[in-house]
DOKE-327550 format. One record per residue: x negated, y negated, z of N, C-alpha, C in turn. Coordinates in pm, 1 decimal, padded with zeros to 6 digits. Atoms other than C-alpha are relative to their C-alpha. Layout:
BEGIN
      n_u      n_v      n_w     ca_u     ca_v     ca_w      c_u      c_v      c_w
        X        Y        Z        X        Y        Z        X        Y        Z
...
***
This chain:
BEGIN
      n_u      n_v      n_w     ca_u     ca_v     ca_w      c_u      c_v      c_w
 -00048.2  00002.9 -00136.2 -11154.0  37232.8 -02030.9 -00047.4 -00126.3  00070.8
  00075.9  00086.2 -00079.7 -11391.8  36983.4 -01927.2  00103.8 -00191.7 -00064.6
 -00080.3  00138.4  00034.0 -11177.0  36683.5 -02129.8  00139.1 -00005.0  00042.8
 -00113.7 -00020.6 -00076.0 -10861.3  36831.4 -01969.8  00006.1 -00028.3  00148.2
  00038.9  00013.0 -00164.7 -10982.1  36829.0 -01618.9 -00032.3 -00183.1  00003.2
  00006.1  00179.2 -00033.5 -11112.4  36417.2 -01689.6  00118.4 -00046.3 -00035.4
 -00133.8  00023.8  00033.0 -10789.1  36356.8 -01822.7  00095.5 -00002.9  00124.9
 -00063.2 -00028.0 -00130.2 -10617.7  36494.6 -01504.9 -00051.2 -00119.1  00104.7
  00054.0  00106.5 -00095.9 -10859.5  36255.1 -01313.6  00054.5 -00113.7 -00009.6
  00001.1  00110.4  00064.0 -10789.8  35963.5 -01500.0  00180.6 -00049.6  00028.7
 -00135.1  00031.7 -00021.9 -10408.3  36022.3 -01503.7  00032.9 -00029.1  00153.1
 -00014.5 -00023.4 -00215.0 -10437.0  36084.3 -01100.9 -00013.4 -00159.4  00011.8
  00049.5  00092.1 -00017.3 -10607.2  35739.3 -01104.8  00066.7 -00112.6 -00044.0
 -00138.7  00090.6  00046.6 -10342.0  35528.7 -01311.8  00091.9 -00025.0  00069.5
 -00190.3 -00039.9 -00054.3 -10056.3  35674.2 -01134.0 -00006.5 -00109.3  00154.8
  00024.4  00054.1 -00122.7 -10206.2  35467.1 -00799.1  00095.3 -00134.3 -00031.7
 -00107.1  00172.1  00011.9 -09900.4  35172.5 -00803.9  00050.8 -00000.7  00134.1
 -00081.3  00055.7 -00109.4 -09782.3  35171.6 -00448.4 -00094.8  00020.4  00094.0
  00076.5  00059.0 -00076.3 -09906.3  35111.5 -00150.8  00017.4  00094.3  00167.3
  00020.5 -00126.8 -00106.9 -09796.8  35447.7  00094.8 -00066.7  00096.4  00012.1
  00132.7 -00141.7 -00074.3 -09999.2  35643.2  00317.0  00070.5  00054.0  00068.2
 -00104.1 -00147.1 -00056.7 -09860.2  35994.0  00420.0 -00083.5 -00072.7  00159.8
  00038.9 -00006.7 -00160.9 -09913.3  36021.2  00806.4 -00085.0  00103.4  00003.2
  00133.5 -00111.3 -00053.1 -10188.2  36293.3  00793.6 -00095.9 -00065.2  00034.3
  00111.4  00116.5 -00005.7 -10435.6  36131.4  00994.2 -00119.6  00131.3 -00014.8
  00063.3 -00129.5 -00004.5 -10609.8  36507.4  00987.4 -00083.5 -00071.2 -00089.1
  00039.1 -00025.8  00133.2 -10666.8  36473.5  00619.0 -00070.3 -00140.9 -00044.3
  00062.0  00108.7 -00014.5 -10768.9  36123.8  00662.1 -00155.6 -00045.4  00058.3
  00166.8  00014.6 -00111.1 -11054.1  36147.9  00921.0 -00073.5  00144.2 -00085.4
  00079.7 -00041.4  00044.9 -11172.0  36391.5  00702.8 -00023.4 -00040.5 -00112.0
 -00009.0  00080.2  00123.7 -11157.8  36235.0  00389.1 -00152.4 -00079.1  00023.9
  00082.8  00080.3 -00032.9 -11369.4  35955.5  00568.7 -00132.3  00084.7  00032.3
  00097.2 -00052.0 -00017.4 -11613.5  36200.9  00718.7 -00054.8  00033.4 -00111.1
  00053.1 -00026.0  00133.2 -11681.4  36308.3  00348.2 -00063.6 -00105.3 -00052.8
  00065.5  00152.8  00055.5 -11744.0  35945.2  00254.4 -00105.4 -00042.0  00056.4
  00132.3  00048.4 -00088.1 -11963.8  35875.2  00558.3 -00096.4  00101.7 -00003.7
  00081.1 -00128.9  00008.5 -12143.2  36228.2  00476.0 -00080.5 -00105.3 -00152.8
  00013.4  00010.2  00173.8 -12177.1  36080.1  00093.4 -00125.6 -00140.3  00041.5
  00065.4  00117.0 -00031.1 -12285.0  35722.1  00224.7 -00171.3  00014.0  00049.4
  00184.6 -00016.5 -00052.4 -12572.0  35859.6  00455.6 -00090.6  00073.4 -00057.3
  00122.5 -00079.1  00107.9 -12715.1  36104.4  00219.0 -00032.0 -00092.7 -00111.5
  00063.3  00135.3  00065.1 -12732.6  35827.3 -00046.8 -00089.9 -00036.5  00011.6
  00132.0  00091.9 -00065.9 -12911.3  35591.9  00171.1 -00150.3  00073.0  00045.6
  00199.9 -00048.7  00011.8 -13212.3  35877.7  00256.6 -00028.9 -00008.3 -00117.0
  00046.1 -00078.7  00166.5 -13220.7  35982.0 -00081.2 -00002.8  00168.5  00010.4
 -00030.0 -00124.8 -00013.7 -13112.9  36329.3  00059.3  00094.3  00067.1 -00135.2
 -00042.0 -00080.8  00066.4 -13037.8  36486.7 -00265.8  00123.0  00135.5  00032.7
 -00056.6 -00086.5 -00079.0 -12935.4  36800.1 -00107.8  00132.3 -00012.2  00043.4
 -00134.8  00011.2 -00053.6 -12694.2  36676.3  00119.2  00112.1 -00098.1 -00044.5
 -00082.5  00068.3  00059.9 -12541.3  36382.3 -00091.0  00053.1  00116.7 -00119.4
 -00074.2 -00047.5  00095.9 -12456.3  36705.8 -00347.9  00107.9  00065.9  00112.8
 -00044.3 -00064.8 -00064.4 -12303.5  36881.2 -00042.9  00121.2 -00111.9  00076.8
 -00099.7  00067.8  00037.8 -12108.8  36563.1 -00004.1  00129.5 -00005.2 -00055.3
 -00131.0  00019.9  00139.1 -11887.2  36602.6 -00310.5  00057.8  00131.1 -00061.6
 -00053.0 -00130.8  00061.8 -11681.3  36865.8 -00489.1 -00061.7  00008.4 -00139.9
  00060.1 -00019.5  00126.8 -11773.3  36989.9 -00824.6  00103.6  00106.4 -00072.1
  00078.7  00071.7 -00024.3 -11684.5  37000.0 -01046.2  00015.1 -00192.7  00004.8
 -00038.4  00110.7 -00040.0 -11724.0  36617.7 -01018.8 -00021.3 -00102.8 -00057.9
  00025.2  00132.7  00047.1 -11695.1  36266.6 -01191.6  00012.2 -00129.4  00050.5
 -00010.4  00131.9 -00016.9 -11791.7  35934.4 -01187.0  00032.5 -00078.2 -00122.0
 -00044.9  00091.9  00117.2 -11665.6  35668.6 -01404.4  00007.1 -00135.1  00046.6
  00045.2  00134.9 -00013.4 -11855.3  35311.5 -01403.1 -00090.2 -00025.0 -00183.8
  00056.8  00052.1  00083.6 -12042.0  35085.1 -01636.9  00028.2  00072.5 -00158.9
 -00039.4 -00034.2  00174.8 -11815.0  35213.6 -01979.4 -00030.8  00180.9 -00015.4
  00010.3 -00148.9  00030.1 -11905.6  35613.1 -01903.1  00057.9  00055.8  00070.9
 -00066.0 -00095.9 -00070.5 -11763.2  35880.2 -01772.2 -00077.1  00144.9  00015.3
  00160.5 -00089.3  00001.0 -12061.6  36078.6 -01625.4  00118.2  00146.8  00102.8
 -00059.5 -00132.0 -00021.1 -11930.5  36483.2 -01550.2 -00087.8  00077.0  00054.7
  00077.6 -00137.4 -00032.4 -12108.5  36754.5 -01343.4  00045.6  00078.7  00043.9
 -00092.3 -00092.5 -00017.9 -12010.1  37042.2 -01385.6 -00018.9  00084.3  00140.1
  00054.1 -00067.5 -00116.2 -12180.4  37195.9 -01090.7 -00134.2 -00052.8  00099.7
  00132.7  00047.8 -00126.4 -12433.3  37160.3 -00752.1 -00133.8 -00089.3 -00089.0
  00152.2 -00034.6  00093.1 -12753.7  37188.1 -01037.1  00037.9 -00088.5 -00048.9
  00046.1  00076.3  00090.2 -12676.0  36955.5 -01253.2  00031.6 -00123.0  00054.3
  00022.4  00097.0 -00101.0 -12570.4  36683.5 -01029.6 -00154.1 -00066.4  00068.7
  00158.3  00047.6 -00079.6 -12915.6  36712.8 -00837.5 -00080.1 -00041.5 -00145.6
  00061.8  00018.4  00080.5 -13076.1  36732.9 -01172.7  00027.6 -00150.3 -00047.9
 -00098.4  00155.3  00021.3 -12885.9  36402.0 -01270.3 -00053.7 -00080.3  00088.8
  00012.1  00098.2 -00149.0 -12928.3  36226.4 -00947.7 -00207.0 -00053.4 -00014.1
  00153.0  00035.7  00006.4 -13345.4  36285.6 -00983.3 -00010.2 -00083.0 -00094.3
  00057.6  00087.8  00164.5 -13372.9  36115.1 -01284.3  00035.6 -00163.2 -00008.0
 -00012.5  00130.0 -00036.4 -13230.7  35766.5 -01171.0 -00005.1 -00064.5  00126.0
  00053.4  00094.0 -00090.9 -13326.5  35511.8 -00954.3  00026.6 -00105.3 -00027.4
 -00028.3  00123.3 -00068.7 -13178.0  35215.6 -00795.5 -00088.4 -00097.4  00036.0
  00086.9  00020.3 -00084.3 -13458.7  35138.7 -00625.2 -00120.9 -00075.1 -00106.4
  00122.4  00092.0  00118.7 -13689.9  35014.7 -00965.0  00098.0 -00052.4 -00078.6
 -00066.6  00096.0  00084.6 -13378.5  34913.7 -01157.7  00070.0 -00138.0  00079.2
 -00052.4  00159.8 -00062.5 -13255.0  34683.0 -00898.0 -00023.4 -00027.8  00213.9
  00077.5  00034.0 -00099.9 -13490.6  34682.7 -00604.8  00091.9  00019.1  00161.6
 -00055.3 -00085.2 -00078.8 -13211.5  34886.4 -00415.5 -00092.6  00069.5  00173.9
  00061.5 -00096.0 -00110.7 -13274.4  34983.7 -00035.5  00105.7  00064.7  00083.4
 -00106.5 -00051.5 -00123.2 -12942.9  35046.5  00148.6  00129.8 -00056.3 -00100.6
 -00145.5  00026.6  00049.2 -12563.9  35066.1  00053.7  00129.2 -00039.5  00137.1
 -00122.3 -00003.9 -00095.0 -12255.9  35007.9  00300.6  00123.0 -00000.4 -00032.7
 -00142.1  00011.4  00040.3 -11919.4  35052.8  00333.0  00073.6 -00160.1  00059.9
 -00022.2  00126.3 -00060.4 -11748.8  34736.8  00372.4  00162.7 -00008.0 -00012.7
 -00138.4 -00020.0  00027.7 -11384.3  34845.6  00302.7  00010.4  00109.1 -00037.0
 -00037.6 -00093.8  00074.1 -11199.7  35123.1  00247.9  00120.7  00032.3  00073.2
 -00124.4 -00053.4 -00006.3 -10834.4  35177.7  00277.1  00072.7  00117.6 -00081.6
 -00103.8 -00114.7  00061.0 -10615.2  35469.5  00191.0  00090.5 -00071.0 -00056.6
 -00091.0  00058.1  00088.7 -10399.6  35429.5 -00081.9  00102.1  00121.3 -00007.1
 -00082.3 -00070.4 -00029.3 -10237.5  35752.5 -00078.1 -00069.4  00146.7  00075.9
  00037.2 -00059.8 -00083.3 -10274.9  36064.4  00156.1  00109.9  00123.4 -00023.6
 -00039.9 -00082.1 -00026.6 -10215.3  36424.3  00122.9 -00053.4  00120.3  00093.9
  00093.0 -00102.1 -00146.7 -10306.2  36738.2  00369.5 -00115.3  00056.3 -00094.6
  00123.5 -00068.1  00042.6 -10575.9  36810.5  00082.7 -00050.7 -00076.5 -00075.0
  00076.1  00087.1  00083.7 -10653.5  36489.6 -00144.3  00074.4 -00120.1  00098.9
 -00026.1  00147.2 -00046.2 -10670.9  36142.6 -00035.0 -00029.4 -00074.4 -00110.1
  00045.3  00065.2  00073.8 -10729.7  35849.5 -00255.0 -00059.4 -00125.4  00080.9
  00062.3  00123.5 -00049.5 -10913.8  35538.9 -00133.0 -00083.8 -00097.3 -00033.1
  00041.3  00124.8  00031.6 -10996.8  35219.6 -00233.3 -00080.5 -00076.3  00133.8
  00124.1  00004.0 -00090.2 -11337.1  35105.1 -00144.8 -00072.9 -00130.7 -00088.1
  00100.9  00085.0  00127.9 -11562.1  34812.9 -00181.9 -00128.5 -00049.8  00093.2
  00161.5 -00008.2 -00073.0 -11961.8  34863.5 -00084.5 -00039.0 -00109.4 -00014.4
  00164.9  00074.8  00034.5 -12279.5  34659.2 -00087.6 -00080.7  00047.1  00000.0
  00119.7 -00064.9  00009.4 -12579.0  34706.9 -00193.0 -00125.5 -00132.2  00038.4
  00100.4  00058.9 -00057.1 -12884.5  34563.3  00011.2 -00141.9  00014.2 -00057.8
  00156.2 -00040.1  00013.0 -13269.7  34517.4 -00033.1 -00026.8  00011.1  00133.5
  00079.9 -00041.9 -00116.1 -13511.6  34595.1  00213.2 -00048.8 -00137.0  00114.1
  00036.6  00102.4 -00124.3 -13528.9  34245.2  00384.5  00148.4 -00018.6  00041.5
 -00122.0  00053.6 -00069.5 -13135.8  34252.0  00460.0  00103.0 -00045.7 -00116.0
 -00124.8  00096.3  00125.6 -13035.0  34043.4  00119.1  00115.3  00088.4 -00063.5
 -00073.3 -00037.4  00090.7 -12700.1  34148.8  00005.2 -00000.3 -00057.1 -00117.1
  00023.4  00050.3  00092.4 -12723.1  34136.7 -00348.6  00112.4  00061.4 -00064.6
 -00100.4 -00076.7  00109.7 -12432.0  34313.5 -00517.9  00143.5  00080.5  00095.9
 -00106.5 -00056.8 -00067.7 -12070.1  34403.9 -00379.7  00103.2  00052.2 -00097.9
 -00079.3 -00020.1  00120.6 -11850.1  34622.8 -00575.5  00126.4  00081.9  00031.7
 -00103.3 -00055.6 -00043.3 -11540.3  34767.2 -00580.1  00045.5  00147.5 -00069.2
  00010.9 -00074.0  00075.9 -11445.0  35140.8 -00642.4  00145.9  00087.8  00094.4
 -00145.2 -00032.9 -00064.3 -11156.4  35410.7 -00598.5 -00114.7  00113.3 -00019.9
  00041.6 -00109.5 -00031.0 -11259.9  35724.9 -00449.2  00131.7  00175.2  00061.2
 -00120.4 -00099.1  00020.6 -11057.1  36063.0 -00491.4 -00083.4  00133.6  00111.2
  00070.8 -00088.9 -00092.9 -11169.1  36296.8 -00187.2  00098.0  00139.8  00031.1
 -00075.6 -00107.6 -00010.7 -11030.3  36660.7 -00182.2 -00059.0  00087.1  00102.8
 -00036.9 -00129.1 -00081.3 -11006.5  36948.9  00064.1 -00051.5  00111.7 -00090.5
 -00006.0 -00094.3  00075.0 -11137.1  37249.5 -00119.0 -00020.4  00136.0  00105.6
  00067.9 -00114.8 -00128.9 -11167.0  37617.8  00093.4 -00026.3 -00081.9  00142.0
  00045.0  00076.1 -00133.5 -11142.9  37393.7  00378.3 -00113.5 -00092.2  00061.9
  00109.9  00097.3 -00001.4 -11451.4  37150.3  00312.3  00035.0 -00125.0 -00117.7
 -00024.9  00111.5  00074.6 -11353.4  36820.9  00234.3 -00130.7 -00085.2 -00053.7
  00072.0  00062.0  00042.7 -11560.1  36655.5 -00038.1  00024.9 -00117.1 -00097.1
 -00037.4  00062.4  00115.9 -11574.5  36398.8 -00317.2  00021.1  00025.8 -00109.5
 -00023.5 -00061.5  00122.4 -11437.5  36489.3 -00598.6 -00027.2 -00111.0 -00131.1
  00060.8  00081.2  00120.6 -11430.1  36189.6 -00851.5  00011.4 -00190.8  00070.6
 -00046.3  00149.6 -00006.0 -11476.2  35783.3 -00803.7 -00036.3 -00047.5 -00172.9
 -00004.8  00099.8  00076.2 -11426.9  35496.1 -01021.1 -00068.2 -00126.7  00052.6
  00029.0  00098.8 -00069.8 -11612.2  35194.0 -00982.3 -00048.4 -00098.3 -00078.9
  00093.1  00105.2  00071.0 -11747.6  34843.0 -01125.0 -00109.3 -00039.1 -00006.4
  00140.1  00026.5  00034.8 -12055.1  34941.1 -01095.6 -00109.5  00040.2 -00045.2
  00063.3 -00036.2  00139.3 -12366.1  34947.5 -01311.2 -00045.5  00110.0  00043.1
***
C-alpha cells in the first residue's frame, strides 16, 4: 500500500504542467496557514507542533530518497534523530516564495523556494521545493513535498 500511495504522490507531482489556479482563495489561505504553521514549528524545533503541521501519512522526497511516515510517531521519532544545526550550522529557515500552482477546495499544490540562515543572519543555502498541502476532516496539513534539498 505504502508503494501505491508514493506512486500516487509522485504521479500527482508530474502531472504539474500548467500554470492555473482555481479561485478558492478559502483553500488557499489555508493551505498557507499550514505552511506558515510548518515553517514556525521548524524554526523552534517544536517537534510536536511541526508533526501537527502535516498530514500522515506523509512524504518527503529530496537528496535521491523518498523518506515515508506512516504516522504522528514515527515522524517525531525521525525528526529527533537529525540535525541541521551540527550538519550545517543551521539556525533559521524562510519562506522566500511560494506560488500556487494548482488549487482545489481540499489540496493545493505550491511551488516554494526557502532559505536557510545561520545565527549571525548569513544566508547560506536557497532551495527550491513543491509542496502538496491537503484538507483532511477539515484540518489542513502537509501532506508530501519535493525538494533540492540535502
Amino acid at each position: 500500500m505504502m508503494v501505491k500511495w508514493i506512486k500516487r504522490v509522485l504521479l500527482t507531482a508530474a502531472c504539474i504542467c500548467g500554470s492555473g489556479v482555481a479561485a478558492d482563495e478559502a483553500a488557499n489561505a489555508g493551505a498557507f496557514a499550514a505552511m506558515d504553521a510548518f515553517m514556525k514549528a521548524f524554526n523552534a524545533g517544536d517537534l510536536e507542533a511541526w508533526a501537527d503541521s502535516l498530514q500522515f501519512p506523509h512524504v518527503r522526497l529530496a537528496s535521491g530518497r523518498v523518506d515515508y511516515y506512516a504516522d504522528r510517531k514515527a515522524f517525531i521519532e525521525a525528526m529527533s534523530k537529525s540535525s541541521l544545526v551540527s550538519s550545517e550550522g543551521w539556525h533559521h529557515s524562510t519562506w522566500d516564495a511560494r506560488d500556487i500552482v494548482h488549487s482545489t477546495a481540499d489540496k493545493v499544490h505550491i511551488a516554494t523556494t526557502f532559505s536557510r540562515y545561520r545565527e549571525n543572519g548569513e544566508r547560506y543555502a536557497t532551495h527550491q521545493s513543491l509542496y502538496i498541502v491537503e484538507r483532511v476532516a477539515g484540518r489542513w496539513g502537509v501532506r508530501a513535498r519535493s525538494s533540492f534539498a540535502p
